[in-house]
C-alpha positions as CSV (number, residue, x, y, z in Angstrom):
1,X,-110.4,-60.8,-98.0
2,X,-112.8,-62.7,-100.9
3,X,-113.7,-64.9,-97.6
4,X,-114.8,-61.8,-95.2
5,X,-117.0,-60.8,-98.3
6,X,-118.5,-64.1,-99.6
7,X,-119.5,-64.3,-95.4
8,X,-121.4,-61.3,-95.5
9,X,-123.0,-62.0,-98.8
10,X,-124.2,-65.3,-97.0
11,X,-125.5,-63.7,-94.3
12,X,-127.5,-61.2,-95.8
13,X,-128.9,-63.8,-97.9
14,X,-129.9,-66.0,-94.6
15,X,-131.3,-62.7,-93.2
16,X,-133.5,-62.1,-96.4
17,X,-134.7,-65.6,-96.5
18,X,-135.7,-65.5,-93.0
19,X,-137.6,-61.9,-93.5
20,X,-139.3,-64.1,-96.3
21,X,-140.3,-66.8,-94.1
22,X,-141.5,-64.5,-91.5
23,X,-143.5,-62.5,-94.3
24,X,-145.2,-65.4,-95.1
25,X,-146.4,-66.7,-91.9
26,X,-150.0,-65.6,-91.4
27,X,-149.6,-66.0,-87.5
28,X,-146.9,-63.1,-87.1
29,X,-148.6,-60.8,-89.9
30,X,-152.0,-61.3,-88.2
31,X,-150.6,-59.9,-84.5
32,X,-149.1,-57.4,-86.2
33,X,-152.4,-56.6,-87.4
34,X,-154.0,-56.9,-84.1
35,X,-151.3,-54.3,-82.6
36,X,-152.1,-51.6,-85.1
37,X,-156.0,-51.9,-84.7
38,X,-155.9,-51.8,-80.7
39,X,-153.0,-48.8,-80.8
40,X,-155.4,-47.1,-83.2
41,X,-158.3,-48.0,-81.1
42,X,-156.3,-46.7,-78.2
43,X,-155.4,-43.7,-80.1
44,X,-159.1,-42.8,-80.8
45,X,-160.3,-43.4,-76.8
46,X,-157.7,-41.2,-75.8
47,X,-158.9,-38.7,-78.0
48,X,-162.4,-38.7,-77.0
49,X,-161.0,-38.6,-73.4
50,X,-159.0,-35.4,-74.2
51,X,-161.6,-33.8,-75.9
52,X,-164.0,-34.8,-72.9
53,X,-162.0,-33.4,-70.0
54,X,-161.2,-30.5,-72.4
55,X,-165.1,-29.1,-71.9
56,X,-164.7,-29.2,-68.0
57,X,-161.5,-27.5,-68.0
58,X,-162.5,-25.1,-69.8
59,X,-165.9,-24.2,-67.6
60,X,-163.2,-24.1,-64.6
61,X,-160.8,-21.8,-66.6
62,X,-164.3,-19.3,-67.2
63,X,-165.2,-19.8,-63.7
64,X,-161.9,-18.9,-62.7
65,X,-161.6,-15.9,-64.4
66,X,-165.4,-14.8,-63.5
67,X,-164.2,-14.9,-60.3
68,X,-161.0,-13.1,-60.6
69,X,-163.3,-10.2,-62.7
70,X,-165.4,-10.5,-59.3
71,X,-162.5,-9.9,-56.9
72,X,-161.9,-7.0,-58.4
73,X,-164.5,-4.5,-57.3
74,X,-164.5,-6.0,-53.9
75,X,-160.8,-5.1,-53.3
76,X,-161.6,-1.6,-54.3
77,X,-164.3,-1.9,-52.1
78,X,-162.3,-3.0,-49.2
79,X,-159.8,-0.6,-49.6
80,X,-162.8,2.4,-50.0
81,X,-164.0,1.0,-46.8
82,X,-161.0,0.8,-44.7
83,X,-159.6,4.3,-46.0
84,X,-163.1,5.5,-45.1
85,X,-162.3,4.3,-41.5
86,X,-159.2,6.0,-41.1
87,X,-161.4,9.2,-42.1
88,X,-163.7,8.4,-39.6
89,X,-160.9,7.3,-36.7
90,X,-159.1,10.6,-37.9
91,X,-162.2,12.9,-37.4
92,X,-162.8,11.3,-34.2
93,X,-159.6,12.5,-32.9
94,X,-159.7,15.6,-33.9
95,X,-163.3,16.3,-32.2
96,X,-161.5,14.5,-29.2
97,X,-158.7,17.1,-30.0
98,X,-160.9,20.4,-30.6
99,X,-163.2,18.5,-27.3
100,X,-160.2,18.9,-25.1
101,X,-159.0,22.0,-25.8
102,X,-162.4,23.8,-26.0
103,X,-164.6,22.2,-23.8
104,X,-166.9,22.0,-26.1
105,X,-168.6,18.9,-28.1
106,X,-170.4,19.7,-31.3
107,X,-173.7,17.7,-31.9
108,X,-173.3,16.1,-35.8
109,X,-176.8,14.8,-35.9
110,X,-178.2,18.2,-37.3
111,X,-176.8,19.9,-39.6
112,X,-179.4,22.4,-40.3
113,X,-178.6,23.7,-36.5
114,X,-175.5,24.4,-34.8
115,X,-175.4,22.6,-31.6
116,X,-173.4,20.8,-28.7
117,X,-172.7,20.5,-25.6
118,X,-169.9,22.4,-23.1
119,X,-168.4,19.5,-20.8
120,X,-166.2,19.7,-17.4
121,X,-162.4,17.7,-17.8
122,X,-164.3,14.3,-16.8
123,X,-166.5,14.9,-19.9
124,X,-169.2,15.6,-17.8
125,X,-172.2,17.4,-19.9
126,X,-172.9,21.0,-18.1
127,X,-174.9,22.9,-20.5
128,X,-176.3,22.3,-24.0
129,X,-176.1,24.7,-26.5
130,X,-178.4,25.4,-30.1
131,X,-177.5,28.4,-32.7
132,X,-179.6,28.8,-35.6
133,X,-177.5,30.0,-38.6
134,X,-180.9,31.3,-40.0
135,X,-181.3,34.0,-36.6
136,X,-177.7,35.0,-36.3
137,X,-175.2,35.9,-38.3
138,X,-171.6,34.2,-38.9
139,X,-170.1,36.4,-36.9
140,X,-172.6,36.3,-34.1
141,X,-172.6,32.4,-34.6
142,X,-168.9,32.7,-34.0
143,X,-168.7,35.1,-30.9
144,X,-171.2,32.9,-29.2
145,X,-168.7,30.4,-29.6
146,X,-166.1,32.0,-28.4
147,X,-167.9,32.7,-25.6
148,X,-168.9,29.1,-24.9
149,X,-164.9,28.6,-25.0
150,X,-164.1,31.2,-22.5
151,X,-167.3,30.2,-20.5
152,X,-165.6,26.9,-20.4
153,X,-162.1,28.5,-19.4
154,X,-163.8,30.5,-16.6
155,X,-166.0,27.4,-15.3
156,X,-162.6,25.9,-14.5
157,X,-161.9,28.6,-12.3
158,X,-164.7,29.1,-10.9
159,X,-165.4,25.5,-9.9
160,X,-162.5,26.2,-7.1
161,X,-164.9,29.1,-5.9
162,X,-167.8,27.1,-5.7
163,X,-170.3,29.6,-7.8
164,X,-173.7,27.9,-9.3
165,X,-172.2,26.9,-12.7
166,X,-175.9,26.9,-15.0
167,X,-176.5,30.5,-13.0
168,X,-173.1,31.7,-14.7
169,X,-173.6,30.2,-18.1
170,X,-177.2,32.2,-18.5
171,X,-175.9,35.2,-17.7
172,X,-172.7,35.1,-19.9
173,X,-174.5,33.5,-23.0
174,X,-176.9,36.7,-23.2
């Protein structure tokens, strides 16, 4: 057991004696030197080089966001705009609709008048129509109209007989 000991006494001793030697020589201490200065040097480039790319990244990250602020009002606009469709495709069918079952076809354009035009099945214009809410009353405005719709009814019918259809229409509108 003394032996074991006295052997690793020795060799730590050889071990420190060679850490001496090593110390001591210039050559091993000077790249050692040399290491430290170019890993610090390294260390300071790849600094700069972060804090360089860290300026562009940044404009992108603003630009990026600018944008995404900027989407914004355009989605709602693109959904305004395609709900504003439907209103319009859904009006459209109901004139179709109201078209169909009255024979009649209301002129939008002006507003200040009421106006249209009384078609056959094929959509075929036969007489054009003009009340001025300023002349008549509502409920003149709306018997005329109700006229217009049995006018339309009775044109049908008497289309089979073969009676001048503008004749009819003069005489029942007054």
């Amino acid at each position: 057991m003394g032996d074991s000991t006295r052997f690793d006494v020795e060799k730590l001793v050889t071990y420190g004696h060679e850490l001496v030697d090593f110390l001591k020589n210039d050559g091993d201490n000077i790249t050692l030197k040399q290491y430290s200065q170019q890993c610090q040097l390294l260390h300071s480039r790849s600094d700069a080089d972060l804090h360089d790319l860290q300026r562009p990244i940044q404009a992108i990250a603003d630009q990026i966001n600018y944008l995404e602020q900027q989407s914004e009002p355009i989605e709602e606009r693109r959904k305004s705009l395609k709900k504003l469709e439907q209103e319009d495709l859904r009006t459209e069918m109901k004139l179709s609709m109201y078209a169909s079952v009255t024979s009649i076809i209301p002129n939008l354009d002006d507003q200040s008048k009421i106006s249209g035009y009384i078609v056959e099945n094929e959509k075929k214009a036969v007489g054009k129509f003009e009340l001025d809410p300023e002349k008549q009353t509502t409920f003149e405005i709306c018997n005329s109209i109700w006229k217009m719709i049995n006018f339309s009814v009775e044109v049908l019918e008497l289309e089979t007989v073969g009676l001048p259809l503008m004749a009819y229409f003069r005489n029942s509108m007054s």
